[in-house]
N, C-alpha and C positions, 0 to 999 in steps of 0.2 A: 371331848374325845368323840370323834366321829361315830364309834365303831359304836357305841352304846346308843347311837340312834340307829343301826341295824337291830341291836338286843330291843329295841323299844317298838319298832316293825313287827319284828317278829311274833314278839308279846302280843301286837293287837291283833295279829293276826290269830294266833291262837285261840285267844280269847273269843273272835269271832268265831270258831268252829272250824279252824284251820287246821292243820297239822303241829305240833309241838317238836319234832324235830330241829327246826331252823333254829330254836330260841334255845334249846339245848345247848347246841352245839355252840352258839355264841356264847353260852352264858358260861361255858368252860373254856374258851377262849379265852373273854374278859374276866376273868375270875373271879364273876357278879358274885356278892353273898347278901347283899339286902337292897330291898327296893323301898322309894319311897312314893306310896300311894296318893293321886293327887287328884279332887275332884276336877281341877280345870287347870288351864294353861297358866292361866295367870297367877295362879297358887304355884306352879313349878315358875315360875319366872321371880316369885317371892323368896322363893326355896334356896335356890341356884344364885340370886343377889346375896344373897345374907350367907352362904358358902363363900361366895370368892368378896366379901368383907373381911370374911376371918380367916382366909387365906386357904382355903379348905378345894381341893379339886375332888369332889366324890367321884367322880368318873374313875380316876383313878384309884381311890379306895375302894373299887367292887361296888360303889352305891349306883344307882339307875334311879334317876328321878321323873317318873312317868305321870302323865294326865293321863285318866282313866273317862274322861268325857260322860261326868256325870257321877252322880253318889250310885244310884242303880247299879252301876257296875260294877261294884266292888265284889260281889259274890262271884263273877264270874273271873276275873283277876287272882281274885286272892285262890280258886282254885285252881289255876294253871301255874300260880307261882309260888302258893302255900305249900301245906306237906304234901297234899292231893299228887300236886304237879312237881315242881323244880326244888320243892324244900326251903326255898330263901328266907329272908327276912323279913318278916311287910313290917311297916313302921307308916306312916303317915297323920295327914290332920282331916278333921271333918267337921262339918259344921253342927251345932245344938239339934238343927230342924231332922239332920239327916243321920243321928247318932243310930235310930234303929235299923237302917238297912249295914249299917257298918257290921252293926251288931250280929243279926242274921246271915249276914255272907262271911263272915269271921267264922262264925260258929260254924256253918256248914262245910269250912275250908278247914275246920281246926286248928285256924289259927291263934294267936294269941291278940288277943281287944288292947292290953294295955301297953300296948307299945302304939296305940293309936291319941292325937292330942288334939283334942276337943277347944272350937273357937264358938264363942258365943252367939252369933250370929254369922259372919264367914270371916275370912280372912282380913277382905278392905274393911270391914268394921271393925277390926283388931288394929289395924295399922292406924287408921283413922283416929279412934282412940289414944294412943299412943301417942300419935305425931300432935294432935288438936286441930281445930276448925281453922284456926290462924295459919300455921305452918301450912297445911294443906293447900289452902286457897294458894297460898304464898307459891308452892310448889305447880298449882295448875296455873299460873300465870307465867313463872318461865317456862313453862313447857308449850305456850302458846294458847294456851285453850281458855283463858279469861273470860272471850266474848262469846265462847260457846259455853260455860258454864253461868256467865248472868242469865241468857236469854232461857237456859234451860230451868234458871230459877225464877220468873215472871211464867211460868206454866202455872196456871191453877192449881194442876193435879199435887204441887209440889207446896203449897202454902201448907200450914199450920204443921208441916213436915220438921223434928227439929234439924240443923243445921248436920249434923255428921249422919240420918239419915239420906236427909240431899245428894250429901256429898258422896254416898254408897251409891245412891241409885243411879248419880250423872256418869262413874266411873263404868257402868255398865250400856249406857248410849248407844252408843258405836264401835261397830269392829276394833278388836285388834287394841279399847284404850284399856280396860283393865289389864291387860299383859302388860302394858307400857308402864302402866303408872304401878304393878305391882313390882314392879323393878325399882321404878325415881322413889316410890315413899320408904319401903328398905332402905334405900340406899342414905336416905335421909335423915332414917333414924339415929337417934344419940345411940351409945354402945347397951348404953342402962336402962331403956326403954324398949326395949322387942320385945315384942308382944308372948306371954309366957307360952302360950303352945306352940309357936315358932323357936322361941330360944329353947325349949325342953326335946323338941324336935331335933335340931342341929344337934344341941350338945348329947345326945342319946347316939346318935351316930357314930 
């Protein structure tokens, strides 16, 4: 739905120190009622894959699935769209490292922590997990990236690394491949294998 990337504008605008009117009035248009908090792009392209698996268009159920460009930001989000601001829903996932800023921009937003789901390390190491070092490779190979991911593993920096760390850090390389490949490895997954703070995530929805 288009229009939920004007409510997503608007949001960041806000957030930025903008005015709150715009997002208002979209968010009663689209009859937003919960948002799902995202530290990056490629966690809402995780998010949004594994919705239209299971045939789920949140756009249309009042969800907004935003990248807030960064864990940092969550205090200032969660007050324009907590009780502070618009009232909504926040719900999202966060990683181990950055549970405490979660924590303190919740608190100070008043909002509620346990509607948030906690990944061990981030996301691609949940999926990674899940899928295995096998399947994985298997998947960057039809996706063309084979010969960029050997050469990226003959780097010294990457020896004595195990294999599903590698394969976290090569998905971060270059522009634009974590969003891509946060879509192919969902898309990938068996039904009984999503990684538990993505599937507690959806089905909370």
């Amino acid at each position: 739905m288009a229009d939920m990337g004007l409510f997503q504008e608007a949001v960041a605008a806000w957030a930025a120190g903008g005015p709150g009117d715009p997002a208002r009035e979209v968010a009663e248009r689209l009859s937003v009622r919960a948002v799902v908090l995202l530290e990056g792009p490629s966690d809402a392209a995780a998010v949004s894959a594994l919705a239209a698996r299971r045939d789920r268009d949140l756009a249309a159920e009042g969800v907004c699935v935003l990248s807030m460009g960064g864990a940092m930001s969550i205090a200032r989000f969660a007050h324009v769209l907590g009780p502070p601001g618009l009232g909504l829903r926040l719900t999202g996932l966060c990683d181990e490292a950055e549970r405490g800023y979660y924590t303190r921009g919740l608190e100070r937003a008043r909002a509620a922590q346990d509607e948030f789901f906690v990944c061990s390390a981030d996301l691609e190491d949940e999926l990674i997990r899940a899928l295995g070092v096998t399947r994985v490779k298997e998947l960057v190979r039809a996706e063309g990236d084979l010969r960029a991911l050997e050469t990226f593993l003959r780097q010294p920096a990457q020896q004595g690394r195990t294999a599903e760390k590698q394969l976290r850090r090569f998905l971060g390389t270059k522009k634009g491949r974590k969003i891509h490949y946060g879509r192919v490895l969902v898309e990938a997954l068996d039904p009984d294998r999503v990684p538990a703070p993505l599937d507690d995530l959806l089905t909370a929805l």
